[in-house]
C-alpha positions in Angstrom: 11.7 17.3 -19.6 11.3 16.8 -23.9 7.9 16.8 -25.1 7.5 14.9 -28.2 4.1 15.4 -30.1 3.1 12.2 -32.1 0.0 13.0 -34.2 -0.9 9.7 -35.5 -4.3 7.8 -36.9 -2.2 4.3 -38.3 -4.7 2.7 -35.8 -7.9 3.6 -36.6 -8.3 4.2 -40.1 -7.2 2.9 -43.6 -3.9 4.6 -44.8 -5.6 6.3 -48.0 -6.8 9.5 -47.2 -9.1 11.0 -44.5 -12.5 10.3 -46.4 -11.7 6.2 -47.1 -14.0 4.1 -44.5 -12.6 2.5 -41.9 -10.7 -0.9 -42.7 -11.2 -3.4 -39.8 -9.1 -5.9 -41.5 -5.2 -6.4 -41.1 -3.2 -5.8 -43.9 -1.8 -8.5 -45.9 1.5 -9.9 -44.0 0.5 -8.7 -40.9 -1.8 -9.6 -37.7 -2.8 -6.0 -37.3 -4.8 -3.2 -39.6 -1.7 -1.0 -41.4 0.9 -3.4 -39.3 4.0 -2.3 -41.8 2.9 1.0 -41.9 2.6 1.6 -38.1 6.4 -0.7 -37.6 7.9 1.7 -40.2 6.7 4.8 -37.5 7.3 3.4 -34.6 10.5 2.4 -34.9 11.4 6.2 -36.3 9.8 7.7 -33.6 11.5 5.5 -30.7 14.9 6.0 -32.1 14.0 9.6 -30.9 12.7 8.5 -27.7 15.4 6.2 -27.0 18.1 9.3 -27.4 16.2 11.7 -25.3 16.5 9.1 -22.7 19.9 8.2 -23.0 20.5 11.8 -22.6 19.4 11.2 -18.5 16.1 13.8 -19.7 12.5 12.8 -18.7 10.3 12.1 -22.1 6.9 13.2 -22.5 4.8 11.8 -25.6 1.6 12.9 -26.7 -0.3 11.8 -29.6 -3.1 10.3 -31.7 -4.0 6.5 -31.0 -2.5 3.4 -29.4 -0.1 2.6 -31.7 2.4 5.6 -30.3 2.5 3.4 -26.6 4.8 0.5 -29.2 6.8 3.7 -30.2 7.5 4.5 -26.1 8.1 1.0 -25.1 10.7 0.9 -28.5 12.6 3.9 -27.0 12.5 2.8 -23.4 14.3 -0.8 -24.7 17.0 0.6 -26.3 18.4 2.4 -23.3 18.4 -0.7 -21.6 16.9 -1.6 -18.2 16.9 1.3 -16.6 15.0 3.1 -19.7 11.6 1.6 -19.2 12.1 4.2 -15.9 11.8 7.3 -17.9 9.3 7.8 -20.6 5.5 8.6 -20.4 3.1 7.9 -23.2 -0.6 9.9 -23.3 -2.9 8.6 -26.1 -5.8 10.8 -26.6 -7.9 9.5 -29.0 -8.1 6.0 -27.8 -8.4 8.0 -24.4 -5.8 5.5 -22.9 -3.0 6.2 -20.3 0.0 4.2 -20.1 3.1 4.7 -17.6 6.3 3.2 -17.2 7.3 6.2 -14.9 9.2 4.7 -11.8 7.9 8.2 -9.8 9.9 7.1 -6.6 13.1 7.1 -8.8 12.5 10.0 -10.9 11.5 12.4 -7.9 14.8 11.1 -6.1 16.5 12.4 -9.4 14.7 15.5 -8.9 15.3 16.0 -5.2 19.2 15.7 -6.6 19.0 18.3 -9.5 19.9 21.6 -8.6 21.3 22.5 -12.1 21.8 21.6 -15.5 25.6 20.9 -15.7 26.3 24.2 -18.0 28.1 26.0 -15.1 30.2 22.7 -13.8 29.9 22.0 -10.4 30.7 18.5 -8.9 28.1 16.2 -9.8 25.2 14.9 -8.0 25.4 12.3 -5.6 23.4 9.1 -6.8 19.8 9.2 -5.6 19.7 5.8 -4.1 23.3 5.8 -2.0 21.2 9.4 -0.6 17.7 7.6 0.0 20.1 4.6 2.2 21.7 7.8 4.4 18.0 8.5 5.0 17.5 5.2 6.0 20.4 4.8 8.3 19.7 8.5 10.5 16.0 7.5 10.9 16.7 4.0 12.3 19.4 5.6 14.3 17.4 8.6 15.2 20.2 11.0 14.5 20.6 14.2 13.5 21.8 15.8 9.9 25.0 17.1 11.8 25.7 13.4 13.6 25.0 11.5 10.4 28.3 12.2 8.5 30.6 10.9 11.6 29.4 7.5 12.0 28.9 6.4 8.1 32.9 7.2 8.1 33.1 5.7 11.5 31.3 2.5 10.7 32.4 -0.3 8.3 28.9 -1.9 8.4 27.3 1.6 7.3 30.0 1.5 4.3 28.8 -1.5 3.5 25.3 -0.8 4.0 26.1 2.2 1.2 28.5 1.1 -0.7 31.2 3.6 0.0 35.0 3.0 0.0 37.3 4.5 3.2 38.7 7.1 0.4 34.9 7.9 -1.0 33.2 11.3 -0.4 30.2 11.5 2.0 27.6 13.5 2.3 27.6 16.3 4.4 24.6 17.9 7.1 23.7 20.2 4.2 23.7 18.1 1.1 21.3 15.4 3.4 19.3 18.2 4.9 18.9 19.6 0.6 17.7 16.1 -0.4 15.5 15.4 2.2 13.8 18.8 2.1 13.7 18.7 -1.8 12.0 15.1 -1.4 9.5 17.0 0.6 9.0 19.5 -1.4 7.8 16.8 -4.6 6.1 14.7 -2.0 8.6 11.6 -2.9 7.5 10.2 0.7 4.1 8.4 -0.4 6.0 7.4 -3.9 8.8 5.6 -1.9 6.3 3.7 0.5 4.1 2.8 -2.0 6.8 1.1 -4.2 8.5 -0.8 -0.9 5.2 -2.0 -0.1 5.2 -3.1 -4.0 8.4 -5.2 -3.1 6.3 -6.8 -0.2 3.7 -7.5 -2.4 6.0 -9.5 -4.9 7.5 -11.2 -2.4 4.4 -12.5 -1.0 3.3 -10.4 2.0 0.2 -10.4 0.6 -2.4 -8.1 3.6 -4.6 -10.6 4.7 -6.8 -11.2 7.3 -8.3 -7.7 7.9 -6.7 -4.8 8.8 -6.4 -2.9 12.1 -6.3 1.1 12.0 -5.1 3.0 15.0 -3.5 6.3 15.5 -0.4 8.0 18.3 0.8 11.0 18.8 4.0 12.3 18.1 5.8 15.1 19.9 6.9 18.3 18.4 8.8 21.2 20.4 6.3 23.7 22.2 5.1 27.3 20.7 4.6 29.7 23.1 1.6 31.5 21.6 -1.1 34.0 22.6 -4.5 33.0 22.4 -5.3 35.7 19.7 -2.4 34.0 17.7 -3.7 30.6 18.9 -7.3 31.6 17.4 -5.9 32.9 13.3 -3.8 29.6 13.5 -6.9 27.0 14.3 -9.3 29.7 11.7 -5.8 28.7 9.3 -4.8 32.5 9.3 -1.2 33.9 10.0 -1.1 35.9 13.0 -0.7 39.7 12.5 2.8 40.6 13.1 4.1 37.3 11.8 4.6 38.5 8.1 6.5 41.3 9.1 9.1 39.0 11.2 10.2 35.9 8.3 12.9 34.9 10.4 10.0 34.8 13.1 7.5 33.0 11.1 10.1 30.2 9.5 10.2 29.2 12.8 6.9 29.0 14.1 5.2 26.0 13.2 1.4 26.9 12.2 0.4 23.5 11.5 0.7 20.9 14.7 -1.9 21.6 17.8 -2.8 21.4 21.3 -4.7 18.5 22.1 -5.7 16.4 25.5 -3.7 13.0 25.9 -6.0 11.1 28.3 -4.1 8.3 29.9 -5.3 5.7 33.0 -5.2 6.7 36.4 -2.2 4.9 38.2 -3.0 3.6 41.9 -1.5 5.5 44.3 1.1 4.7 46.6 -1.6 4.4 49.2 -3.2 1.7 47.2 -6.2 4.2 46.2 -7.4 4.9 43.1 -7.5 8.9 41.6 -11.6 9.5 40.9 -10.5 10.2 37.4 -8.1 9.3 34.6 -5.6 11.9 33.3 -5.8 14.4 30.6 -2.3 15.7 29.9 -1.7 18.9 27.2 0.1 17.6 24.1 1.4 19.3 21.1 2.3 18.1 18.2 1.3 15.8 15.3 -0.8 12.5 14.8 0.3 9.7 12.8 -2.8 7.7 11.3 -1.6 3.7 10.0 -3.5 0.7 8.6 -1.7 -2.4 9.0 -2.7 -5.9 7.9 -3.2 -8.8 10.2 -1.3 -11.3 9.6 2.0 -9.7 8.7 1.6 -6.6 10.9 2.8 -4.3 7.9 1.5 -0.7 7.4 -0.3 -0.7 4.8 -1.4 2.7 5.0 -0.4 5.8 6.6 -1.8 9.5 7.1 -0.5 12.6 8.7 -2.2 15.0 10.5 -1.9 17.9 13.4 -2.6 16.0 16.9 -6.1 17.7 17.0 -7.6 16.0 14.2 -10.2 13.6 14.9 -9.5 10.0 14.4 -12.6 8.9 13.4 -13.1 11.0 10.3 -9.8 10.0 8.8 -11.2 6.2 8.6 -12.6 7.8 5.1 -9.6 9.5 4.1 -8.1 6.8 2.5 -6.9 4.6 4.8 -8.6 1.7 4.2 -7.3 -0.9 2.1 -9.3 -2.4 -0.3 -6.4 -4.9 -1.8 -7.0 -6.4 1.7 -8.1 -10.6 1.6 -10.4 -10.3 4.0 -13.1 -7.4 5.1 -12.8 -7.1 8.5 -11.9 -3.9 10.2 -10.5 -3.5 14.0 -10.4 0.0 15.6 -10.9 1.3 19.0 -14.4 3.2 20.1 -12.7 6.6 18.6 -13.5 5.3 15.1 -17.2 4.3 16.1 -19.6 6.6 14.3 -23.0 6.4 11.9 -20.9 8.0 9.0 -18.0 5.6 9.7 -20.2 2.2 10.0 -21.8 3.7 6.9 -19.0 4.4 5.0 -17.7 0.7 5.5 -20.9 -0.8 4.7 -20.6 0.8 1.4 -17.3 0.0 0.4 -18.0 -3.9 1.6 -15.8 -3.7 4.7 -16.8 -5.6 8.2 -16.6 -3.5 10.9 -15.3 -4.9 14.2 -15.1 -1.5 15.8 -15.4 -1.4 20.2 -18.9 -0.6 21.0 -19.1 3.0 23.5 -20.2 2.4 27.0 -24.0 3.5 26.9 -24.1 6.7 28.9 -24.9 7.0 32.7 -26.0 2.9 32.7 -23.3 -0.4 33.2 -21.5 -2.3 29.9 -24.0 -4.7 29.1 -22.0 -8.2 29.6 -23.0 -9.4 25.9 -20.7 -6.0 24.8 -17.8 -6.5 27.2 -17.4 -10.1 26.2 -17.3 -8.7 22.4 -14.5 -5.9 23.3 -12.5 -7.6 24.6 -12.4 -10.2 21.9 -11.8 -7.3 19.3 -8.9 -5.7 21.7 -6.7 -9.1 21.5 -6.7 -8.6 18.2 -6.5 -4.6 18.3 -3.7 -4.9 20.2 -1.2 -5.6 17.5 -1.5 -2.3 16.4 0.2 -0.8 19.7 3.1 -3.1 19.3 3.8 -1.5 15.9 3.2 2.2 17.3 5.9 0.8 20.6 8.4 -0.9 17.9 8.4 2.3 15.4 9.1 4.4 18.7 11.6 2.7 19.9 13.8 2.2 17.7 13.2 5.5 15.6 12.7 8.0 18.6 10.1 9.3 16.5 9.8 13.4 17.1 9.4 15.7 15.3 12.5 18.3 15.3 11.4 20.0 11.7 8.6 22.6 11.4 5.8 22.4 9.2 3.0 19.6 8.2 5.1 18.6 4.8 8.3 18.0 6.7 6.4 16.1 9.5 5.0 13.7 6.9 8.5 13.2 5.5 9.6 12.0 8.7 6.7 10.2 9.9 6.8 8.5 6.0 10.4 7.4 6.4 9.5 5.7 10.1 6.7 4.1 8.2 9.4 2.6 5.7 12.0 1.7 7.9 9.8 -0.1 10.2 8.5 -2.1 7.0 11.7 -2.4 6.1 12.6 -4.1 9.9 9.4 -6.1 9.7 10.4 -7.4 6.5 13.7 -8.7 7.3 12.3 -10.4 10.7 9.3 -12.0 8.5 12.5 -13.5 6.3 14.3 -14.7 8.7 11.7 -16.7 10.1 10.2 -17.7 7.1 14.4 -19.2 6.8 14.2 -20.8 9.8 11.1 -22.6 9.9 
């Protein structure tokens, strides 16, 4: 990163000196106050910005008033199309914020970096053919080792990345840096955000409501004690742990126990079991927002699989951009602070209503579910779609890495949802 300190006042005051009042007109020969003056600097100062950025470094500019964000967008122009990518421009005095930071692109760049060049080395591989490989094992479900073999196996995942037979791939450790590094600069909600930005532009507006719902997703079993069990849910690390590292990298200390409670089957009999199931799970939970009419998540959360669903309706994962106000959950999500909540923020809630306790459904209330499940459905087929064709688990060990994967099955199921939503927008 260059930091470039631009101390300027060519916007606010007269160009005299510091104790002339204040001249709201524009000067003579131009539609702005000191317009020559504040061309004459601007173009200076992006010639500098527009070298740091050729030179592939990210430029930070700091300075007095407005007419410094001209001077960034002057820079940005002169590297071409690409440069409007790199620079960020902080006005203080005018108390104004202006980006033209692609963050997606530029933490992809940093995921890449390990060095400066000065020692040699082969050079990085591009950022996007690495964020495609991504793509390609999460679709397929396949693992860092198995990824290499079928990209040079496969003409149509050439294609895909652009690769010639004689090009170099990737190999486990290089994907398994990238994605890990990606991680580590929380790329994942940067890269979902600016897909669903594509969707936007292309008209998959959300409309009609949205529908939250949450799964679970697997993760490999710790066998614990319960005293380890009890510092991991108080967010402690077991004594004994930090002596082992090789021991505590591979203990994961943030998924959880929690009850999966499924419908009794009828028996072979033809009976019914007095109760329904409750089986032990461990893992993660994967929190998503989709819109109704396109079926697109919209927004996503990760979380350990003993976190309440309810409370994370207020965690962000509404979506206010939405056309319409109506909200569809299940009776996890019905609560006083959650009806609340939405009241306040000019939602609709069409959350199930509980059973009343020890006395029948009233009929009035099972009429009104069951109109709210057809449309609460929808949300299972994306949970059954994402599933299926990911195999979403969760092989890695740790909450960051889990949101990395859950985040890239978010994207490639967009991605998938997208290209169906094209092709029978084509066809019609």
């Amino acid at each position: 990163m260059r930091l470039v300190l631009d101390p300027s006042n060519l916007g606010l005051s007269s160009l005299h000196d510091g104790h002339t009042p204040r001249n709201p007109e524009a000067q003579e020969g131009a539609s702005i106050r000191n317009g020559h003056a504040v061309r004459a600097y601007d173009l200076v100062l992006g010639e500098t910005v527009g070298t740091i950025c050729k030179s592939r470094e990210f430029v930070l500019v700091i300075g007095g008033d407005c007419s410094l964000l001209l001077e960034g967008l002057v820079g940005a122009r002169q590297t071409g199309p690409g440069g409007f990518e790199n620079p960020l421009v902080l006005s203080f005095s005018a108390c104004f914020h202006f980006s033209c930071v692609d963050w997606g692109w530029w933490k992809m760049e940093q995921a890449l970096t390990y060095s400066d060049g000065s020692k040699g080395g082969r050079p990085p591989f591009d950022p996007v053919l690495m964020f495609k490989i991504l793509v390609i094992q999460t679709l397929n479900n396949l693992s860092d080792e198995r990824t290499e073999y079928p990209i040079n196996d496969r003409l149509s995942f050439m294609r895909f990345l652009g690769l010639g037979l004689s090009d170099r791939v990737p190999d486990a450790k290089t994907v398994w840096l990238f994605r890990e590094r990606l991680a580590q600069v929380g790329a994942i909600e940067d890269l979902f955000n600016r897909f669903d930005t594509t969707l936007r532009h292309a008209s998959y507006l959300p409309m009609s409501g949205q529908i939250l719902d949450a799964t679970l997703v697997a993760a490999p079993k710790h066998r614990n004690t319960n005293a380890e069990k009890s510092d991991l849910r108080a967010g402690r690390i077991p004594e004994g742990w930090q002596d082992k590292p090789s021991k505590l990298s591979h203990k994961d200390r943030h998924a959880r126990w929690t009850l999966k409670f499924m419908k009794a089957r009828r028996r072979d009999d033809g009976t019914m079991p007095s109760s329904d199931l409750a089986i032990p799970f461990f893992g993660y939970k994967s929190h998503v927002s989709i819109d109704r009419k396109f079926r697109l998540i919209r927004k996503w959360k990760t979380t350990d699989a003993a976190a309440s669903d309810g409370a994370r309706l207020r965690e962000g994962l509404l979506d206010k951009t939405n056309t319409a106000s109506s909200v569809w959950t299940d009776t996890a999500y019905r609560s006083k602070a959650n009806e609340d909540f939405m009241e306040k923020q000019g939602f609709v809630s069409k959350v199930h209503r509980k059973k009343p306790h020890l006395k029948p459904m009233p009929r009035h209330i099972q009429k009104s579910n069951v109109g709210k499940s057809v449309v609460r459905s929808r949300v299972e087929h994306v949970f059954a779609d994402r599933k299926s064709q990911t195999g979403l688990f969760i092989w890695t060990v740790g909450i960051t890495r889990a949101t990395m994967r859950i985040g890239l099955a978010n994207i490639v199921y967009n991605m998938r949802r997208f290209l169906f939503l094209e092709r029978l927008n084509a066809s019609a």
